[in-house]
KOLZA-778284 format. One line per 4 residues: their letters; for each residue x, y, z of N, C-alpha, C. Coordinates in Angstrom, 1 decimal. Layout:
% KOLZA-778284
A> X,Y,Z,X,Y,Z,X,Y,Z; ...
This chain:
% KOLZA-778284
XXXX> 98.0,117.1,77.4,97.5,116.9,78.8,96.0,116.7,78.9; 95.3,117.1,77.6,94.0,116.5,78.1,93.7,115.4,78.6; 94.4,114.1,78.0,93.6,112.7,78.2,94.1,112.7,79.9; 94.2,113.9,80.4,94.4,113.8,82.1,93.2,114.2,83.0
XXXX> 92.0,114.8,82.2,90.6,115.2,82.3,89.4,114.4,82.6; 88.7,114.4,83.1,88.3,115.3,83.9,89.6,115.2,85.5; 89.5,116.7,86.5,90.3,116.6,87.2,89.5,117.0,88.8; 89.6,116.5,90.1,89.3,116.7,91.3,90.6,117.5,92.0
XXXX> 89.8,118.6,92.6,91.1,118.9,93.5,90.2,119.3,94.6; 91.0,119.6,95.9,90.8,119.3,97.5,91.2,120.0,98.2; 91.1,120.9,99.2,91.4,121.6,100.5,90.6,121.1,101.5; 92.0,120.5,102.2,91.7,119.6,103.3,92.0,120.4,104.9
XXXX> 90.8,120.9,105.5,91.6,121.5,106.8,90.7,121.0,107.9; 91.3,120.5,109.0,90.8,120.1,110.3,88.9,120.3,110.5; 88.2,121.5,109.9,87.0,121.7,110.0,85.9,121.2,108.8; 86.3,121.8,107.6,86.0,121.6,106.4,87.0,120.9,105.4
XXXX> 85.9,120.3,105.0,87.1,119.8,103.0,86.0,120.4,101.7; 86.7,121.0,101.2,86.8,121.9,100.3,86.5,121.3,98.8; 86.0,121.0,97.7,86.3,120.1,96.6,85.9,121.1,95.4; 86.4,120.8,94.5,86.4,121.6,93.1,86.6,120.5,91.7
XXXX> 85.8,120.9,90.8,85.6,119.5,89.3,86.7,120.5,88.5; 87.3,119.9,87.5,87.8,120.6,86.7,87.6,119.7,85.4; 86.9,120.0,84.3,86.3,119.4,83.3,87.1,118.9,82.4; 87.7,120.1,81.7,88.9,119.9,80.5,89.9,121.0,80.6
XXXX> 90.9,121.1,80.2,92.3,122.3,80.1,91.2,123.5,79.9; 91.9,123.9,80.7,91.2,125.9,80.9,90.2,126.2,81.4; 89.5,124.9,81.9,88.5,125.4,82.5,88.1,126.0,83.8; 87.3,126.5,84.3,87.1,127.1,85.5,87.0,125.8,86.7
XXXX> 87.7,126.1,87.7,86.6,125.1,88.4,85.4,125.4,88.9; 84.6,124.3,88.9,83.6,124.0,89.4,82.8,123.2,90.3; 81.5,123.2,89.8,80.6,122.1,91.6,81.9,122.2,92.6; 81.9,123.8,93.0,82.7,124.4,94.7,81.4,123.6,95.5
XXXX> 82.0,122.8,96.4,80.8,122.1,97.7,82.1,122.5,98.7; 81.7,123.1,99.9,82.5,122.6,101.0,81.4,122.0,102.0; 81.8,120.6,102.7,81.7,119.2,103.2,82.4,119.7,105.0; 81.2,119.2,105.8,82.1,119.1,107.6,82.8,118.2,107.6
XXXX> 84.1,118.4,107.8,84.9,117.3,108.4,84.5,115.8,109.3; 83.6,116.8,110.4,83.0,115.5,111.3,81.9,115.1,110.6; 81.2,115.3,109.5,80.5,114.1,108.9,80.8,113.6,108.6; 82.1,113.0,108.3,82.3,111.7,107.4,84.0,111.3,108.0
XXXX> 83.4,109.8,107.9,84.2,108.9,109.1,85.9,109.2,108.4; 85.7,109.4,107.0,87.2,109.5,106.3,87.4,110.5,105.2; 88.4,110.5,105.1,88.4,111.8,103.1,88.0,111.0,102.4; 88.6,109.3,102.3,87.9,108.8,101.5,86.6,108.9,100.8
XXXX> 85.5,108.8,102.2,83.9,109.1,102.2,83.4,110.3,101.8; 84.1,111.3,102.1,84.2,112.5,102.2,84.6,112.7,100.6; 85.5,111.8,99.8,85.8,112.6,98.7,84.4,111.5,98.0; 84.3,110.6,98.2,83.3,109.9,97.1,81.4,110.5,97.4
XXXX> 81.6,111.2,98.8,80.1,111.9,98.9,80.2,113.0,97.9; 81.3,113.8,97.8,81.2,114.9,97.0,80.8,114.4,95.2; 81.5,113.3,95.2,81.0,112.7,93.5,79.9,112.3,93.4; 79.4,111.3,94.1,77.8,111.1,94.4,76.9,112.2,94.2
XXXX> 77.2,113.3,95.1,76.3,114.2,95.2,76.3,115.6,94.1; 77.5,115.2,93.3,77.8,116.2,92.1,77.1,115.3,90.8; 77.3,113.8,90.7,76.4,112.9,89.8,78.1,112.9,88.7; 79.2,113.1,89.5,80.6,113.0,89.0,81.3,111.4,88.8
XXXX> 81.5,110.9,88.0,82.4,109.6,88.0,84.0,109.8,88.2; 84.5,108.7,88.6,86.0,109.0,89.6,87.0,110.0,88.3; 87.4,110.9,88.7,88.2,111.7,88.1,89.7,110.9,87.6; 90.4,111.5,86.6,91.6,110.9,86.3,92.6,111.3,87.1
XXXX> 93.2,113.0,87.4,93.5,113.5,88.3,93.3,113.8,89.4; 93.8,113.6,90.3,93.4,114.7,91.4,94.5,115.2,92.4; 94.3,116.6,93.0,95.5,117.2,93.6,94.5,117.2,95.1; 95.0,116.9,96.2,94.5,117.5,97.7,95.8,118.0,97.9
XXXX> 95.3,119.2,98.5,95.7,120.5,99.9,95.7,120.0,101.4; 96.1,119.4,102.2,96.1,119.0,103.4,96.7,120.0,104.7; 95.9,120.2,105.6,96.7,120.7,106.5,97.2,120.2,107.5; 98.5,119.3,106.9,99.3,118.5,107.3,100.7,118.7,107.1
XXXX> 101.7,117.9,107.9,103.3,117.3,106.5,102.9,116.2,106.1; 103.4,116.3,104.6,103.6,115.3,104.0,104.9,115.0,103.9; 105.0,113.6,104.8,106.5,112.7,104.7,106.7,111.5,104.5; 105.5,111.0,103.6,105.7,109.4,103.1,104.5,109.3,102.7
XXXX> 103.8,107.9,102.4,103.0,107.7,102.0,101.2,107.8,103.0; 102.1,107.5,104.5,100.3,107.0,105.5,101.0,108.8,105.8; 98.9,109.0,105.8,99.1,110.8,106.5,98.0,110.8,107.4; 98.5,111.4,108.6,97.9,111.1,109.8,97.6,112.2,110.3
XXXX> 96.6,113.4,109.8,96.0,114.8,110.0,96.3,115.1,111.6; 96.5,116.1,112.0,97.4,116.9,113.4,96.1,117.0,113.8; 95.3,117.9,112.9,94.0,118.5,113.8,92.7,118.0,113.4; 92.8,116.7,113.0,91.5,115.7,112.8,91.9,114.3,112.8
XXXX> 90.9,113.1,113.3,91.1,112.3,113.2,91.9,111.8,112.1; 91.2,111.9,110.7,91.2,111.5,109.1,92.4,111.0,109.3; 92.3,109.7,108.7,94.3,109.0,108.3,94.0,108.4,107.3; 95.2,108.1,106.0,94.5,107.3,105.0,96.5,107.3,103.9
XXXX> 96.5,106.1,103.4,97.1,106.1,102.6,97.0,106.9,101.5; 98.3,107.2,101.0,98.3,107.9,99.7,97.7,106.8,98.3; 98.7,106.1,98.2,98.5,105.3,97.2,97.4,104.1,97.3; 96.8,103.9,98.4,95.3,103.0,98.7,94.3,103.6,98.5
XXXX> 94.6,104.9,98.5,93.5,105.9,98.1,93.4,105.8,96.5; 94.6,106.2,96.3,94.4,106.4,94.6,93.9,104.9,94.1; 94.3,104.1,94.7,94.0,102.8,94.2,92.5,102.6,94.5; 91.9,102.8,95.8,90.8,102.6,95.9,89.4,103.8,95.0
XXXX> 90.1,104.8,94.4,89.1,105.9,93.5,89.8,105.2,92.2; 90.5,104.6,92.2,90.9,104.1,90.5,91.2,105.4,89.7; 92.1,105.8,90.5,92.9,107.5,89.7,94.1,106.9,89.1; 94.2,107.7,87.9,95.7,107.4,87.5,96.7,108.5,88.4
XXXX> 96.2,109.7,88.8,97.6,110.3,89.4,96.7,110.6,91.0; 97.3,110.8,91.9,97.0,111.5,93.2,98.2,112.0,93.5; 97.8,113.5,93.6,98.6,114.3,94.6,98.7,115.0,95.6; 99.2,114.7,96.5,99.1,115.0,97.9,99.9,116.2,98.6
XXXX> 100.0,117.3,98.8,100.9,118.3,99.5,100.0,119.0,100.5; 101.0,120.1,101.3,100.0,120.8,102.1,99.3,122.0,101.7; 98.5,122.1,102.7,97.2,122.8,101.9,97.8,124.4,101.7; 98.9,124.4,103.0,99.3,126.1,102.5,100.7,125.9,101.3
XXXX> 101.5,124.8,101.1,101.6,124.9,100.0,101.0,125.0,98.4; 100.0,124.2,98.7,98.7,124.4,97.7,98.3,126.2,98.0; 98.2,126.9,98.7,97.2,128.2,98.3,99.1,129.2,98.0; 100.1,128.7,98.3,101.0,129.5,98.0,101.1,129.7,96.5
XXXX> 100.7,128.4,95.6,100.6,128.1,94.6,100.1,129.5,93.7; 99.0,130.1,94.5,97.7,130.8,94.2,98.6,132.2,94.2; 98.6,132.1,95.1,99.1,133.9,95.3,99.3,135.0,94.5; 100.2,134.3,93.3,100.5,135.2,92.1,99.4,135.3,91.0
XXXX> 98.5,134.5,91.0,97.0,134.7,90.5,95.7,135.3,91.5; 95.9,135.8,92.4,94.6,136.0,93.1,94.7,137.3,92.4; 93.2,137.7,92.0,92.7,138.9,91.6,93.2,140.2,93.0; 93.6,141.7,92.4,93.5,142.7,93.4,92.5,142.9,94.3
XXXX> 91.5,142.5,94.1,89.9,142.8,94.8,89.7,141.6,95.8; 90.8,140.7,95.7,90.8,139.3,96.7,91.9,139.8,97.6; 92.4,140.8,97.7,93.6,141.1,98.7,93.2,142.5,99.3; 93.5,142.7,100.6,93.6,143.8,101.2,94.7,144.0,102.0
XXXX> 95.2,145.3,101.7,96.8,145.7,102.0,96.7,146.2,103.5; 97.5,146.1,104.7,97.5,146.4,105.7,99.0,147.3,106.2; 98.6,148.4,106.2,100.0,149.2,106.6,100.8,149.3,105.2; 102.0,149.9,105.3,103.1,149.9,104.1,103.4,149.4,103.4
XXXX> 104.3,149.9,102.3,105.5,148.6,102.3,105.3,148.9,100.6; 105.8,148.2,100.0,105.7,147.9,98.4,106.4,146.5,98.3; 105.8,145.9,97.0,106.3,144.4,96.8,107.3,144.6,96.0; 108.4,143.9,96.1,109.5,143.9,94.7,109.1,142.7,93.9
XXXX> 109.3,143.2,92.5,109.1,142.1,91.6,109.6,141.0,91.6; 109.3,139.9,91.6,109.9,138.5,91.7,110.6,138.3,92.9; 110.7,139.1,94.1,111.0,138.4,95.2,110.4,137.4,95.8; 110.5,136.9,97.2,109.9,135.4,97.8,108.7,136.3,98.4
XXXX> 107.8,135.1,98.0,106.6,135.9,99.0,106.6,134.5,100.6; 105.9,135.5,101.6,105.7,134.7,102.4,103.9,134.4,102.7; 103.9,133.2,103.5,102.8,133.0,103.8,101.9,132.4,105.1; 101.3,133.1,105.8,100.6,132.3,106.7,99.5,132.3,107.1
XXXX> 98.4,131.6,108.0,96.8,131.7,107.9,96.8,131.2,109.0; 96.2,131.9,110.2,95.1,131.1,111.3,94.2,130.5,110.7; 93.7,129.2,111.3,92.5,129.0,111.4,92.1,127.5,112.3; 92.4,126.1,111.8,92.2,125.2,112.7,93.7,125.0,113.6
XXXX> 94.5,125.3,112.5,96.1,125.4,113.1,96.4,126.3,112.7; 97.6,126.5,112.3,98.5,128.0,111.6,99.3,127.5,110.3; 98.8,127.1,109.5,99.6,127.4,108.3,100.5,128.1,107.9; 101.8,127.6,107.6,103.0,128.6,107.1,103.4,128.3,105.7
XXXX> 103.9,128.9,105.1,104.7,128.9,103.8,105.1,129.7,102.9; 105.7,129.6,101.6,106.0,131.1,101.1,106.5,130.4,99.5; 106.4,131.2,98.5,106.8,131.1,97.1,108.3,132.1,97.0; 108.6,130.9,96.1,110.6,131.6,95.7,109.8,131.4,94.4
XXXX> 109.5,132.9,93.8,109.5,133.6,92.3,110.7,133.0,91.8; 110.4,132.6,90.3,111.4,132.3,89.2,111.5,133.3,87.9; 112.6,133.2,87.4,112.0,133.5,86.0,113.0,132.7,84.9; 113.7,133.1,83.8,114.2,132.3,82.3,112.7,131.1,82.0
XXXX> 112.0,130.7,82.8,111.3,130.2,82.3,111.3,129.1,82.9; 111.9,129.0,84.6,111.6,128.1,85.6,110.2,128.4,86.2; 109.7,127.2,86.9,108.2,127.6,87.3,108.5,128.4,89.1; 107.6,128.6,90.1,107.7,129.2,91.1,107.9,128.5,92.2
XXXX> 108.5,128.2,93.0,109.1,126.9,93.9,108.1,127.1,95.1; 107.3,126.8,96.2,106.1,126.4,96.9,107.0,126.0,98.1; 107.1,126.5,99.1,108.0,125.6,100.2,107.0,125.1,101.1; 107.4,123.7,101.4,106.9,123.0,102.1,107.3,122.5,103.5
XXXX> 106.3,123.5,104.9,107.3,123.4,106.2,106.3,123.4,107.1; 106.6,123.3,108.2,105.3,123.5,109.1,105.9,124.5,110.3; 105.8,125.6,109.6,106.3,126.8,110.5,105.3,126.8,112.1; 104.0,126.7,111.6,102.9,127.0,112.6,103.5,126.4,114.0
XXXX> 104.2,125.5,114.0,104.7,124.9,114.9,106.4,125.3,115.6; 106.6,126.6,115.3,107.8,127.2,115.7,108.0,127.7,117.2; 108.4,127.9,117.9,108.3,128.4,119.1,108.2,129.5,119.7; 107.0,130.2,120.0,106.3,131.2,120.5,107.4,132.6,121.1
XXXX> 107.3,133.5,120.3,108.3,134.8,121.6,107.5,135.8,121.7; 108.0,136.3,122.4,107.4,137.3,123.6,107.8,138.6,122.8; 107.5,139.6,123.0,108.3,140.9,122.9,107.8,142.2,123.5; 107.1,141.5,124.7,106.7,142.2,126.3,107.0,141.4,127.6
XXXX> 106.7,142.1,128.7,106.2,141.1,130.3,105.2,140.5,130.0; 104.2,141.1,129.7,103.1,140.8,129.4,102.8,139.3,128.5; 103.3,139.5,127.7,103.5,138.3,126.7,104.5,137.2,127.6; 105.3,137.5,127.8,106.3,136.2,128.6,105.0,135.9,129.4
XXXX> 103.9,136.5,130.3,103.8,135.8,131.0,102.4,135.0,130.8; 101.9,135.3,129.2,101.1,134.7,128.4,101.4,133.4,128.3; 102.9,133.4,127.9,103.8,132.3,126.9,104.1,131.4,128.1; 104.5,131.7,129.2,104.8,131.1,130.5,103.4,129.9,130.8
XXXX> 101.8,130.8,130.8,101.4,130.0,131.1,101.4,128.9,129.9; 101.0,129.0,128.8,100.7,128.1,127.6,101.9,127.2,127.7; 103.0,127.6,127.8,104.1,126.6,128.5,103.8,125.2,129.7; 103.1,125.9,130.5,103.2,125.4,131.6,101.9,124.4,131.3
XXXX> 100.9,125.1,130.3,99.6,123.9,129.7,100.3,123.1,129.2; 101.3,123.0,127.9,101.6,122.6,126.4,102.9,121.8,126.7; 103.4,122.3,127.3,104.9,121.9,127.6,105.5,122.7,126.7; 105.3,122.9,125.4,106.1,123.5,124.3,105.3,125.1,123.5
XXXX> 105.3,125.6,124.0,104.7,126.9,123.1,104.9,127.2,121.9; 103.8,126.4,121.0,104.5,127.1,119.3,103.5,128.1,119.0; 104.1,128.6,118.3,103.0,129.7,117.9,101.5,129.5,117.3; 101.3,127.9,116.9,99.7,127.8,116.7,99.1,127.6,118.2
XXXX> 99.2,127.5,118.3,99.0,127.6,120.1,98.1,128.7,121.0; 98.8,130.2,119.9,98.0,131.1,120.2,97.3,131.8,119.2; 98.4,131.3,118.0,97.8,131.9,116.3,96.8,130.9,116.0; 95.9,130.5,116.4,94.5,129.8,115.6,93.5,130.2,116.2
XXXX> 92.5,129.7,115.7,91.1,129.4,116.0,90.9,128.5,118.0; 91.9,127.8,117.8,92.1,126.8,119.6,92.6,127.6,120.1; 93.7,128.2,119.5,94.6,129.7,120.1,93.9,130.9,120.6; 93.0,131.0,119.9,91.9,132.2,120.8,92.0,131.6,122.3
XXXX> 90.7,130.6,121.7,90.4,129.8,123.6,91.7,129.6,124.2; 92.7,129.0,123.8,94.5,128.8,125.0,94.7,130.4,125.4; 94.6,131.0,124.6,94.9,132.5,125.2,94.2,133.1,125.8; 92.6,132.7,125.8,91.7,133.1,126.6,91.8,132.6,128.2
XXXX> 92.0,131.2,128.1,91.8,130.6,129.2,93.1,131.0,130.1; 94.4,131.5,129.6,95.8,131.7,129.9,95.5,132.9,130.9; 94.7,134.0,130.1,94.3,135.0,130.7,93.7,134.9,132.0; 92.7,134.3,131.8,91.7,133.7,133.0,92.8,133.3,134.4
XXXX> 93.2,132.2,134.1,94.4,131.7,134.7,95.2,132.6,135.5; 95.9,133.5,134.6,96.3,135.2,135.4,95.8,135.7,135.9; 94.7,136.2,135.6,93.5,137.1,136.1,93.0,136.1,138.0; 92.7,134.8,137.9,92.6,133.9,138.7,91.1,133.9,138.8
XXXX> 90.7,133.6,137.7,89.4,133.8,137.1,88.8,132.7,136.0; 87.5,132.0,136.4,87.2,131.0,135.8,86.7,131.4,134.8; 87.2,130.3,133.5,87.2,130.4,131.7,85.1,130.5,132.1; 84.9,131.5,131.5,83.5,131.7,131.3,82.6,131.2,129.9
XXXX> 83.8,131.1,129.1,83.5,131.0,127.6,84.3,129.5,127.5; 83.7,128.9,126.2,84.5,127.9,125.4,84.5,128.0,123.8; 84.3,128.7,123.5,84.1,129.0,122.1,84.9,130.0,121.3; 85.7,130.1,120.1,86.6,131.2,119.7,85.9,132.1,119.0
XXXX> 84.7,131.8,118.7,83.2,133.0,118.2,82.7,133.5,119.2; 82.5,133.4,120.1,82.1,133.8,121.8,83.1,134.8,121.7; 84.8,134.5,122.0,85.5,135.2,122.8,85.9,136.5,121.8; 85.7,136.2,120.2,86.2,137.2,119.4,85.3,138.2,119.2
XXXX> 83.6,137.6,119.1,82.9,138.6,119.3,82.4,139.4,120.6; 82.5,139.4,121.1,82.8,140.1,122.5,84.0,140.9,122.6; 85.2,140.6,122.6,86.2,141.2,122.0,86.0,142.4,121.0; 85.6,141.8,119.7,85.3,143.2,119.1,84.0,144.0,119.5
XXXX> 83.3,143.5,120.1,83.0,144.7,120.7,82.5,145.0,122.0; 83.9,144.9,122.6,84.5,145.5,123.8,83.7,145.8,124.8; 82.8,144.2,125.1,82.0,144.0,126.0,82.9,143.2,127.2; 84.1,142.9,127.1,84.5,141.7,128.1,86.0,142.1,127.7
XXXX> 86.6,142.7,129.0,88.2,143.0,129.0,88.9,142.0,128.5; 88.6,140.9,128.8,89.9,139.7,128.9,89.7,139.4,127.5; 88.5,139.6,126.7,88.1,138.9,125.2,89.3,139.9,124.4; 88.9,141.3,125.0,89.4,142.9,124.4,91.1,141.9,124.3
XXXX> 91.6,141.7,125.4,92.9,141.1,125.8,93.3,140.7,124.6; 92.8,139.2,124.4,92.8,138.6,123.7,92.9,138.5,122.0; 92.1,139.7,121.6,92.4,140.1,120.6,93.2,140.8,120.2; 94.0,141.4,121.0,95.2,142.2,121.2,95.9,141.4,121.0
XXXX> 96.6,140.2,121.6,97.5,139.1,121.6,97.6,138.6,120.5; 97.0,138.1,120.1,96.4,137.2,118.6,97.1,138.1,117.6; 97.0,139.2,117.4,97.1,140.4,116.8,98.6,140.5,116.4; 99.0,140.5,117.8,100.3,140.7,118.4,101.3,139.9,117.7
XXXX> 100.6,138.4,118.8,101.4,137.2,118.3,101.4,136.8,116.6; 100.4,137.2,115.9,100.6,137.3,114.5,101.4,138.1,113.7; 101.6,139.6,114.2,102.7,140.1,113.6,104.0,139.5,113.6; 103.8,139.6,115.2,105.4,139.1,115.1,106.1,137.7,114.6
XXXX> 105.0,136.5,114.0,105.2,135.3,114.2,105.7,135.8,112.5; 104.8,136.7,111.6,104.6,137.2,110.2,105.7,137.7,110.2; 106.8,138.6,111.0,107.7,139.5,110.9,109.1,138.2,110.8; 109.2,137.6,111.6,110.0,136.3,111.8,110.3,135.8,110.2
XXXX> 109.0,135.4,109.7,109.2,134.7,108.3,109.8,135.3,107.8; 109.2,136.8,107.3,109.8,137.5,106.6,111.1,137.8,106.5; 111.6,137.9,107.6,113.1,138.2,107.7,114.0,136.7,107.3; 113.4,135.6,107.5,113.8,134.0,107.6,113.9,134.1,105.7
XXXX> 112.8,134.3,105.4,112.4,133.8,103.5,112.6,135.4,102.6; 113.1,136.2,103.7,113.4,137.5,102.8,112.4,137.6,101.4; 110.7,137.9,102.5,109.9,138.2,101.8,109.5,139.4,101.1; 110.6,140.5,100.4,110.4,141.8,99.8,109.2,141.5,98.7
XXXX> 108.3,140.6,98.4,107.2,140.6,97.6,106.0,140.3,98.1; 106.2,140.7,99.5,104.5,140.7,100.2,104.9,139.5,101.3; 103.8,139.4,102.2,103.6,139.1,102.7,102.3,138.4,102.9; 101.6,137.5,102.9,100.1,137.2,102.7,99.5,136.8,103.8
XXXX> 98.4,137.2,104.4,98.1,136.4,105.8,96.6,135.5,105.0; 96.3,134.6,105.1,95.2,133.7,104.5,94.7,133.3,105.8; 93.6,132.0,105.7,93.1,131.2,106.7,92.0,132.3,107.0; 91.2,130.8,108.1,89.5,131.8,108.2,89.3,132.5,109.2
XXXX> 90.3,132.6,109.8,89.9,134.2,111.0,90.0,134.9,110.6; 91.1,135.5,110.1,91.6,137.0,110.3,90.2,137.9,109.1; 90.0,137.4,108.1,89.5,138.2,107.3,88.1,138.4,107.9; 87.4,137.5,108.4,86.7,137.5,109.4,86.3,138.5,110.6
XXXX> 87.7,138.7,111.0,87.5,139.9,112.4,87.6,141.3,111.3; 87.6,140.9,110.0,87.0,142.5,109.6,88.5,143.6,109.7; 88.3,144.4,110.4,89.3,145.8,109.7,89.7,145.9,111.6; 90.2,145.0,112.4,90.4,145.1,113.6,91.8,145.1,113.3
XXXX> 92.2,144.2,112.6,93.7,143.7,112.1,94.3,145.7,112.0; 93.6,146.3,111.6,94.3,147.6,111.1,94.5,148.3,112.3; 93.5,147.9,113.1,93.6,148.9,114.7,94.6,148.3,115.7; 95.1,146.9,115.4,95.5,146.3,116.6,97.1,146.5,116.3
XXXX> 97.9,146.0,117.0,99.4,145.5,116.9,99.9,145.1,116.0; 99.4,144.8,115.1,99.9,143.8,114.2,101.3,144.6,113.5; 101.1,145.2,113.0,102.1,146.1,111.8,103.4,146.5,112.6; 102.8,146.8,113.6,103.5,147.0,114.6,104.8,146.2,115.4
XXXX> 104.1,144.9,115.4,104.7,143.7,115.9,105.8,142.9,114.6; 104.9,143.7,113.6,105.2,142.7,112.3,107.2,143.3,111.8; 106.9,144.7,112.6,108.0,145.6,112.5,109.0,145.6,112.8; 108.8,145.5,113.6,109.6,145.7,115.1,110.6,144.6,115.6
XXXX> 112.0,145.0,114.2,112.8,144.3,114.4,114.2,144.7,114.6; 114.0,145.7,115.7,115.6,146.3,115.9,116.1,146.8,114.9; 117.6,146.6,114.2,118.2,146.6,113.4,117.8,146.5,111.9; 117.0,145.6,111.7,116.5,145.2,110.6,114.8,146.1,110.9
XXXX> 114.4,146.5,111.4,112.8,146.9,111.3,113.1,148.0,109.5; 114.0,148.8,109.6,113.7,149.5,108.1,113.6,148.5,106.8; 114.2,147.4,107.1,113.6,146.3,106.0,112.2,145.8,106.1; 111.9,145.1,106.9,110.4,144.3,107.0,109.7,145.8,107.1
XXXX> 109.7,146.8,107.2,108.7,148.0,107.3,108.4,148.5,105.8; 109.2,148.0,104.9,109.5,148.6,103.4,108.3,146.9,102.6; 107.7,146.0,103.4,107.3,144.9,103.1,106.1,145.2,103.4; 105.0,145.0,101.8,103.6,144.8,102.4,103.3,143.2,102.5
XXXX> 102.1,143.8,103.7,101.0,142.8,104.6,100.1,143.0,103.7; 99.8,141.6,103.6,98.2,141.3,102.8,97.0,140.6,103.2; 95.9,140.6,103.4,94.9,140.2,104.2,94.5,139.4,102.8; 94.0,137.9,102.5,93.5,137.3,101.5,92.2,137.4,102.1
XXXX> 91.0,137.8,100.6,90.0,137.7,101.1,89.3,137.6,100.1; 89.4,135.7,99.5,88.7,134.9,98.3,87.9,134.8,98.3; 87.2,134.7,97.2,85.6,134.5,97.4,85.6,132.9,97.6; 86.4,132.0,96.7,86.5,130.8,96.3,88.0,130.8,97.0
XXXX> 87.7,129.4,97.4,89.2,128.9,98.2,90.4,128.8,97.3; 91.4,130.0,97.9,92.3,129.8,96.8,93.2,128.4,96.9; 93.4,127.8,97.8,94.2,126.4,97.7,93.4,125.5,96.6; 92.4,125.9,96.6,92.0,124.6,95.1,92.5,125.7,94.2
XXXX> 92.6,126.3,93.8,93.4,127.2,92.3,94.6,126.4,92.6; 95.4,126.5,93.4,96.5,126.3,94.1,96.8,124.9,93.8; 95.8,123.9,94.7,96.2,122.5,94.3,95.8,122.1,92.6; 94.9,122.9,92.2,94.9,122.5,90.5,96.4,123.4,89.6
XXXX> 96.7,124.2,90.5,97.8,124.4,89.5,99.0,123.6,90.2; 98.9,123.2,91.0,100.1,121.8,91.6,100.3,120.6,90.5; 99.2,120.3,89.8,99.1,119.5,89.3,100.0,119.8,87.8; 100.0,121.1,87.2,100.9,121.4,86.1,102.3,121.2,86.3
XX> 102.2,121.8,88.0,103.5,122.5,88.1,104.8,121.6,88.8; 104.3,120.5,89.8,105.0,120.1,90.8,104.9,117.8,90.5
């Protein structure tokens, strides 16, 4: 597999794209650049600024992470303009392989490699060996997904879904009448809605709306830090919700992908709001499943917190594996 070297790999998410060199077999990656989405008109541009400015010529391989579905060849990003053929691309970098999946299938990839010092455990639980892990991450949207552990010497199967977009529940008044309004915005209440980075602000403004009180804020840095520290009720609210709505959206998987090997929460909020995750609802919500709560309660929560973006570990080991 050398003459497949040098290799590019990509995490593509609505804010930032992500890029990593991979030299020869075993090597580390390297020249990590993350790139603004809104500077550059396309990934295309966006992937050939990062070569330019690395002094890199077009790679043989390359894997991108997208936070998208992939269901044919034209991919048309949810939460960024970017659209671009699969195979016009490859044709236009003169790659012999391009591979394209999503970006939380790409970091699901990772999971079973991320160092102990890149994870923080939240609440209970113990992992069983080789069970499914699950996976999800706020941040421009909500990323979902989860690994089905193999063993005889099958590799790890990566599922490819767009949970983030499942439909929102309640498990208060209070919440229904959160979900009511985002309904009444959205038409459809999925749980990125209120699980992201936009989901702060929808849940902020939702509040407001209740309250009968004009959105003061537009920003999900505004409303989260104020929130944590508990200068502004409605922010305080808000962080509660998010909290909320993430256990339980986490608790759902798990019982769905019968995740007894962890659970992982990734993406760039949560690790972000720091050790609030431990004070809030979450474990709680994550639990709190009736009949079944003594299962998902026997399930650890994992907080990812990489130094280096694990979806490029992830999309470079796509490239062995898939």
């Amino acid at each position: 597999m050398t003459d497949t070297f040098p290799r590019l790999v990509g995490d593509i998410g609505g804010t930032n794209a992500r890029f990593a060199w991979m030299a020869s077999a075993g090597a580390p990656l390297g020249d990590i650049d993350t790139l603004p989405a809104a500077a550059h008109a396309t990934l295309l541009d966006a992937m050939r600024h990062y070569l330019g400015r690395h002094g890199k010529a077009a790679p043989r391989w390359c894997a991108i992470g997208i936070a998208n579905p992939i269901v044919g060849d034209r991919v048309q990003m949810t939460n960024h303009h970017w659209s671009f053929s699969i195979s016009g691309m490859q044709r236009d970098l003169g790659l012999e392989r391009l591979l394209v999946i999503n970006d939380f299938t790409a970091l699901a990839l990772s999971l079973t490699v991320l160092p102990p010092d890149e994870l923080r455990q939240v609440g209970g639980g113990v992992a069983v060996a080789g069970a499914p892990l699950g996976l999800l991450g706020p941040g421009t949207g909500l990323g979902v997904s989860g690994l089905l552990q193999a063993d005889s010497g099958h590799r790890a199967i990566p599922i490819n879904g767009e949970g983030g977009h499942v439909t929102l529940a309640a498990t208060n008044e209070r919440e229904d009448q959160v979900i009511d309004a985002l309904r009444r915005r959205f038409g459809h209440a999925s749980a990125e809605r209120a699980v992201s980075g936009q989901g702060i602000v929808n849940l902020y403004q939702a509040l407001c709306d209740l309250a009968v009180q004009t959105p003061a804020l537009q920003e999900a840095s505004d409303i989260t830090q104020r929130g944590l520290a508990a200068t502004d009720p409605i922010c305080v609210e808000v962080l509660d919700l998010f909290f909320a709505f993430l256990g339980t959206v986490a608790g759902n998987l798990a019982l769905s992908l019968g995740t007894r090997g962890g659970m992982y929460i990734g993406g760039g909020i949560v690790p972000r709001l720091g050790e609030a995750i431990d004070r809030s609802r979450f474990r709680q919500c994550f639990e709190s499943k009736g009949r079944l709560s003594p299962y998902v309660q026997a399930i650890p929560t994992y907080v990812v917190q990489a130094k280096t973006s694990p979806a490029l570990v992830g999309a470079a080991r796509a490239l062995e594996e898939l």
